[in-house]
Every structure is written in C-alpha cells, then in structure tokens.
C-alpha positions in Angstrom: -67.2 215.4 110.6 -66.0 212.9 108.3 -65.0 209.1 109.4 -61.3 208.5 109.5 -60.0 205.0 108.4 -56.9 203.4 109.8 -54.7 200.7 108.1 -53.2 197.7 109.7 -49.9 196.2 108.8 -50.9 192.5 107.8 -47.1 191.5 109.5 -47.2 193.5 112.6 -50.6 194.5 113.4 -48.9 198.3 113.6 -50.3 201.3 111.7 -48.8 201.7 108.4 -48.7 205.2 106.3 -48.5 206.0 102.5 -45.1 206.8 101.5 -45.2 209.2 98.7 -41.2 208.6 97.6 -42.2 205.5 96.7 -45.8 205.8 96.1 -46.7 202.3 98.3 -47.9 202.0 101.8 -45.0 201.4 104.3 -44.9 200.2 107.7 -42.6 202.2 110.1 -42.4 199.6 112.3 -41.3 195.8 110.7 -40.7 197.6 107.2 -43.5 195.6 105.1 -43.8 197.6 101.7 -47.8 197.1 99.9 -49.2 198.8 96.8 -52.5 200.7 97.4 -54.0 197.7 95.2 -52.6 194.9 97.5 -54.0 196.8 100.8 -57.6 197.0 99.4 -57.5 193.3 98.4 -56.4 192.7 102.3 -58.8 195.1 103.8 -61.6 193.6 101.7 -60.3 189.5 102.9 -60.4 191.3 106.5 -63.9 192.8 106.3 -65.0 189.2 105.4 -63.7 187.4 108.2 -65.6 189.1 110.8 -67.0 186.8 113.3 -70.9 187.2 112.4 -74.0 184.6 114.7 -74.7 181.8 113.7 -78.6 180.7 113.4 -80.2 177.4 113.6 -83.2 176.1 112.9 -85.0 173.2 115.3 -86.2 169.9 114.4 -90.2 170.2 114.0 -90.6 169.3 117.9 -92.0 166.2 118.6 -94.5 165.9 121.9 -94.9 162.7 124.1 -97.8 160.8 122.9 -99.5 158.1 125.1 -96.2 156.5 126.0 -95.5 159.1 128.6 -98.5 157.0 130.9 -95.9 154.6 130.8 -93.0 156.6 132.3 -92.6 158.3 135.7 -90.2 161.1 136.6 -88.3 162.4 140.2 -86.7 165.3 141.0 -83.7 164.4 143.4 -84.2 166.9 146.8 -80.0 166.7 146.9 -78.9 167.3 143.8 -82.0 169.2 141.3 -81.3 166.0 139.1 -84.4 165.4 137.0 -84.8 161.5 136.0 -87.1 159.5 133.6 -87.7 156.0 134.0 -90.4 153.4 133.6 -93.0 152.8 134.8 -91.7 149.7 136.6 -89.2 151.1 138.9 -90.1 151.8 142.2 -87.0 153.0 143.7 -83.6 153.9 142.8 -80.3 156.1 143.8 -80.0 159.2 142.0 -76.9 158.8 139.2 -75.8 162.2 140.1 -74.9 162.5 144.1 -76.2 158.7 145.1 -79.4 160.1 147.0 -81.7 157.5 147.5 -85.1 158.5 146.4 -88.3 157.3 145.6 -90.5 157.5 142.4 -93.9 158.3 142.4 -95.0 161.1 140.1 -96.0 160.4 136.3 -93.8 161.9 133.4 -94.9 164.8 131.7 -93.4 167.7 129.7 -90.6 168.7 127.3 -89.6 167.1 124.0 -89.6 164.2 122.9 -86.1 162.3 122.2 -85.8 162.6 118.1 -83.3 159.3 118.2 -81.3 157.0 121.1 -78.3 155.5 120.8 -79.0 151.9 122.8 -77.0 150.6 125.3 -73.8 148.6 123.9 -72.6 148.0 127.2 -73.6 146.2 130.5 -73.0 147.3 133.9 -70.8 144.1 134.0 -68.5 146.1 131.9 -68.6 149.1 133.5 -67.6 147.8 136.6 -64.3 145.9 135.3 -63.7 149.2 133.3 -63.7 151.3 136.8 -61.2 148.4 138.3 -59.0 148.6 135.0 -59.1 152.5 136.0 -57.5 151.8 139.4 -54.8 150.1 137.6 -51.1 151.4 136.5 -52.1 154.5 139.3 -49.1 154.5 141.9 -50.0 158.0 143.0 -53.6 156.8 143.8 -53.9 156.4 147.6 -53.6 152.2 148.1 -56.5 152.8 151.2 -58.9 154.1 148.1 -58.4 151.0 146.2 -59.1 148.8 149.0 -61.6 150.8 151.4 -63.7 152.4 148.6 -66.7 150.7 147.5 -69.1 152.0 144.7 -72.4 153.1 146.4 -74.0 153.4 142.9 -74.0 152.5 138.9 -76.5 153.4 136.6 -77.3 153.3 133.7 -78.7 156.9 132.4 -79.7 158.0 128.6 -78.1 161.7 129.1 -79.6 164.2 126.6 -77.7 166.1 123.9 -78.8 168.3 121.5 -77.1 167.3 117.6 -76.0 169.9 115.4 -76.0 169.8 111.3 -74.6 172.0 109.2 -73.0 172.9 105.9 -71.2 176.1 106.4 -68.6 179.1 104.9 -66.0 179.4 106.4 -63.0 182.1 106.0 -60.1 182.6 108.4 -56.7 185.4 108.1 -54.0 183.8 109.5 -50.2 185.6 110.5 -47.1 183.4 109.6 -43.8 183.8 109.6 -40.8 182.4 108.4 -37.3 182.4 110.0 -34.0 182.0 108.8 -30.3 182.5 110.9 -26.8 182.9 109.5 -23.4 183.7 111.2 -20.4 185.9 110.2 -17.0 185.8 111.8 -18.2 188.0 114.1 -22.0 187.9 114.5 -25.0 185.3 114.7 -28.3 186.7 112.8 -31.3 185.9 112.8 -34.3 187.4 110.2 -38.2 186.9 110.7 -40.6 187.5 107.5 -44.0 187.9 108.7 -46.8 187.0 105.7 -50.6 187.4 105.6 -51.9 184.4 104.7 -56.0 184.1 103.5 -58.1 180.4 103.8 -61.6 179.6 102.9 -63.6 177.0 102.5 -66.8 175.0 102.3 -67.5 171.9 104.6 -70.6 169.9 106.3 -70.5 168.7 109.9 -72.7 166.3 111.0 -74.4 165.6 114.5 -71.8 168.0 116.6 -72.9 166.8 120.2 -73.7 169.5 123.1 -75.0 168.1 126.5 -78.5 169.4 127.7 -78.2 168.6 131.4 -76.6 171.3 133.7 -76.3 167.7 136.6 -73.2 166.0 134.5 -69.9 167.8 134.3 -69.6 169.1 130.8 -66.1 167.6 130.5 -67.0 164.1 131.9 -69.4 164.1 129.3 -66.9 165.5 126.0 -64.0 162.9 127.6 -66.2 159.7 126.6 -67.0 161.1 123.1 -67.2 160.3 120.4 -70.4 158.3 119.8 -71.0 156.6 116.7 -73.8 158.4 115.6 -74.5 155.5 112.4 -75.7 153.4 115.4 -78.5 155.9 116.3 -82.3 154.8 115.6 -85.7 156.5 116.4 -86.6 156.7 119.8 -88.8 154.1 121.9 -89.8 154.3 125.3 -88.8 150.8 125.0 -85.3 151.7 125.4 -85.6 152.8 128.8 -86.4 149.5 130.0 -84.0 148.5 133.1 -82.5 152.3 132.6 -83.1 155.4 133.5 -82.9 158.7 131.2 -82.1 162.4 132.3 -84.5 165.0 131.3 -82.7 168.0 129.3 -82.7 171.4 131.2 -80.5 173.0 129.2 -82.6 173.7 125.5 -81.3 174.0 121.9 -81.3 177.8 122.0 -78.9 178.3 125.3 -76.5 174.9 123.6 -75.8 176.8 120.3 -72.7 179.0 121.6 -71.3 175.8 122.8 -72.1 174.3 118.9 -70.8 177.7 117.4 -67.3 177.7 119.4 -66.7 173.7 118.6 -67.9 174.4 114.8 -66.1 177.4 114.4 -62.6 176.1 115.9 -62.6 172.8 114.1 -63.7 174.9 110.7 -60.1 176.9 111.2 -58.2 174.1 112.1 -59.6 172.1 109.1 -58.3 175.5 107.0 -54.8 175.6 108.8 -54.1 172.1 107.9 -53.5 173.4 104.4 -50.9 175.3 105.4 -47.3 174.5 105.4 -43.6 175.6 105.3 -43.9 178.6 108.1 -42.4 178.6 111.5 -45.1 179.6 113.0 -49.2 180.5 112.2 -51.3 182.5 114.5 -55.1 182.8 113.4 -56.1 186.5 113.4 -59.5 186.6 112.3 -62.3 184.1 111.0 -65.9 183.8 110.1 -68.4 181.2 109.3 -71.9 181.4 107.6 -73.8 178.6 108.3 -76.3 177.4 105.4 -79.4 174.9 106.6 -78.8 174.6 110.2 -80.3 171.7 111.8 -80.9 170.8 115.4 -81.9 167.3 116.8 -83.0 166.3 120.1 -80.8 162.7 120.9 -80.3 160.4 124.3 -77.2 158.7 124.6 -76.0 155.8 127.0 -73.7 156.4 130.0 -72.8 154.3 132.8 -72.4 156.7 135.6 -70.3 155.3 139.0 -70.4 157.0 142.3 -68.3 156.2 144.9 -67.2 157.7 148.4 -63.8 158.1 149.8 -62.9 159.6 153.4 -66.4 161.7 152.7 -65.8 163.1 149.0 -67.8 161.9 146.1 -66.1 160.9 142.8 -68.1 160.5 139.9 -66.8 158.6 137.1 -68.1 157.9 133.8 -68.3 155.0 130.8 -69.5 156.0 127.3 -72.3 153.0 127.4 -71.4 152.7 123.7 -68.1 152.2 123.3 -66.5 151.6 126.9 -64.4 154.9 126.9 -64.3 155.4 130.7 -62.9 158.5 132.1 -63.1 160.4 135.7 -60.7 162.0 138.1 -59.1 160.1 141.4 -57.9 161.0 144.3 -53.8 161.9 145.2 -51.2 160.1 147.6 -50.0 163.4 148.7 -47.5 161.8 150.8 -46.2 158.9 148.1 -46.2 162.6 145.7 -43.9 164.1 147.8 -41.7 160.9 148.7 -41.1 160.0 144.8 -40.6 163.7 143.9 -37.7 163.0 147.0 -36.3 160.3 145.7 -36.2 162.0 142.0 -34.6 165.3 142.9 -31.8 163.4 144.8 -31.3 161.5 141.4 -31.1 164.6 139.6 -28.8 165.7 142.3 -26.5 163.0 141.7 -26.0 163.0 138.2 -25.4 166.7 138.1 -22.9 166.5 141.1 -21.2 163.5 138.9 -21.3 165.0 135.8 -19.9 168.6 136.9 -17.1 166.3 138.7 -16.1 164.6 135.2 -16.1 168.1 133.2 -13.9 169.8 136.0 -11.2 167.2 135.7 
C-alpha cells in the first residue's frame, strides 16, 4: 500500500488540489493559486522547521575539594529546603518557610559552583526596598502595613544552571494584509494571507534556569536579569555571613526550561524583521543548536518572609541589582468600595451624556 501525501494551503492551512484547467495547485477554500514549483519550495521550508531536541553538553564537573570541611549543610523538617553555609553558623531560620533550625551536619555532595555572582546589596537595602514595596499600594490592607513584621531576611546564593549556545534557527510564519473600501451601497473588506519564511544564525549567552524546586520559579525569573560580566570563580569565601541553597533540580531535567526560553526568543528575534502585515502568527520553527554549553552558577538573593493573619508571603530582592518583586495581600473590602464609587461615576456620566444627546 503506497503512502499518500497531502498538501497544505500556506494561507489557510486547508487542503489544496491540483487544478488541471490551469495546471497550478488551487485552494477551494481562501482561493490561493501555487505552481507545482512554488509548493515544493514550501513543503521543503516546512520539512525544515520541524521542532527537533536540543542537546547540551555539561561543564567538565567540578567536585568539592577540602573546602567542603569548611561548610556545613541542614535540611529544613518544614519545608525539604536544603542550605549550605559556613562553618561558623550555628543557627539560623530557614529562607524558605522561616523554620527555625539548627546546623550541625558537615557539607558533602553534588557539584561544585563553576562561578558566583557576589553580593551587591546589603540587607540594609533590602529592607528599605520591602518598605518602598508597601508604598503607592491603596488596595494593600492598611492592618498589613502596620501589624506585619518580617520574621526573616536572608541572604541565600540560589543555584542556576547557565546555558551557551550558538544555534540555527528557522521559523514559517502566516501573515496577512488587510485592506477596506466602500461603495454607495456596501463596506468591503479583503484579507491576503502570505507565507512568510525566517532564518537565522545567533549565540546566546548564560540563559539562566533555577536548580531549586524551594523558590517559586517566577519569583526567581521576576528579579532577573543578572549581569552576568560581574560573575567570577567560585570561593567558599563567598558564603561568609550568607547562606547558599543546594541545587536539586540538575542540568539534564533544566534543559526544556532552556529549550522553550531559547527557542521563543530565537522566533521573536526572526519576527522582528518583519513588517507591513496586519497581523503574523508563527506556524512552525526549529532550532539546531551547535556547541552547547552548560555551567553550574550561584547568584545573590535577599529572600523576606513575613506573616499576616497566619499566611506566609515571601518576597524577593535580586542581591545584585535591587530588583524586588513579590505578591501582597488584597483590601477586599476597600476593592469593592472603590469599584462602588467608580461604577456610580460611570453611571453618571452615561446618564448625563444620554440626557445631552436626547435633547
């Protein structure tokens, strides 16, 4: 039994037939007219832009020499939350849920950071940042901002694996084009729908994936980005007076995260050259990554805990750059009272305006 072959329109995604009066390939549907020629060019762009994985190679893995006599680790009984610190600390509040919790078991295990990104910031800083926060918040329950108190800020390294690439990327993209008129009698309106093919070479550099399953995955992509120039090798030294969250998330199970962020930055890079169409829908892509690279990288966050009417709200401070970001509580009462007073403006206007037109 032989294989049968279909062909897409390129406009309207409909089956399209050969039409011998005019020796082309028609569609029935949007009427898009192609020469046999024209079809195999598309159907070749098509069978190029299929999504295919993309594979990475690690960093040679680096192991924790002596210095890891230096550092002791505790697993929070709360939370899972798995912290590194030195030697010197005795006792501390887990970052995560606030738990208080005592060290006393020596580091050992997993990789060893390939570079840090030292703390810019102090917890000085972190703490006007959270009060700056508060501000310009009318919805924000006026009991939270005078009742609440934080029960914890610290100062963590929070692990992320770094992604290098140079890549090939190739995307198929739908546009159209639309254009009215008007008669005496009737308004029109005509859409064109075009195929449109992008490709292109580009490098990315250090794309950032979070290896701990404790912090919220969007706290930690709301403080980016880090300025990665300010990285250096990695010291134990740098974990003086701080604390450092162990990865439990590897390089292997980050990469989809890295594929979807490469691949959807790679199209949008290749739909900014596009212009002059009222709209663009992306209908197919690929990307074939050349030398992939993965690094093993801490960077500084000041995480805040605090406690309101029983809930926990976690907020967070990109130690680097000050970016502070993390959800607050609602006023449901003030809500609904200014949503009152706004509808009965509305109400007004439209009561005032439908007055002045009926005169």
């Amino acid at each position: 039994m032989s294989d049968l072959q279909e062909f897409k329109c390129p406009s309207c995604g409909g089956q399209i037939n050969f039409d011998a009066q005019s020796g082309k390939l028609k569609c029935p549907y949007c009427g898009t007219e192609l020469d046999v020629d024209s079809m195999k060019q598309y159907q070749q762009d098509l069978s190029e832009t299929i999504d295919e994985e993309i594979s990475w190679t690690s960093k040679p893995s680096q192991q924790w020499g002596d210095e890891a006599n230096s550092l002791k680790s505790y697993v929070c009984k709360s939370c899972g939350g798995e912290i590194i610190t030195d030697e010197s600390t005795a006792a501390t509040k887990c970052p995560y849920c606030g738990s208080p919790v005592v060290l006393n078991s020596k580091f050992s295990g997993n990789l060893k950071p390939d570079y840090v990104i030292p703390f810019k910031l102090d917890k000085k800083t972190a703490k006007e940042k959270y009060l700056e926060h508060l501000k310009g918040k009318p919805l924000v329950p006026k009991t939270f901002k005078t009742e609440n108190h934080l029960d914890e800020i610290k100062g963590v390294y929070v692990p992320f694996w770094l992604y290098d690439a140079e890549i090939e990327a190739t995307c198929n993209f739908r546009g159209t084009k639309v254009s009215s008129w008007s008669d005496r009698d009737y308004n029109y309106t005509k859409t064109d729908y075009y195929s449109i093919y992008r490709s292109g070479e580009m490098a990315f550099d250090n794309v950032p994936v979070d290896g701990s399953s404790k912090i919220d995955a969007i706290l930690m992509e709301s403080i980016e980005p880090f300025d990665m120039s300010a990285a250096v090798d990695f010291q134990t030294a740098f974990l003086s007076g701080y604390l450092a969250d162990k990865y439990d998330i590897d390089e292997i199970q980050s990469q989809e995260k890295a594929d979807i962020r490469i691949k959807n930055s790679s199209a949008a890079q290749l739909e900014s050259t596009i212009f002059g169409y009222s709209s663009l829908v992306r209908e197919s892509g690929n990307v074939r990554l050349n030398n992939g690279y993965v690094k093993y990288c801490l960077l500084p966050v000041w995480l805040l805990n605090t406690t309101y009417r029983g809930k926990k709200y976690t907020f967070a401070m990109n130690g680097q750059t000050g970016r502070f970001v993390g959800d607050l509580p609602v006023d449901n009462a003030e809500y609904w009272k200014r949503f009152a007073i706004v509808f009965a403006i509305v109400t007004i206007i439209v009561a005032v305006l439908s007055y002045i037109i009926g005169r």
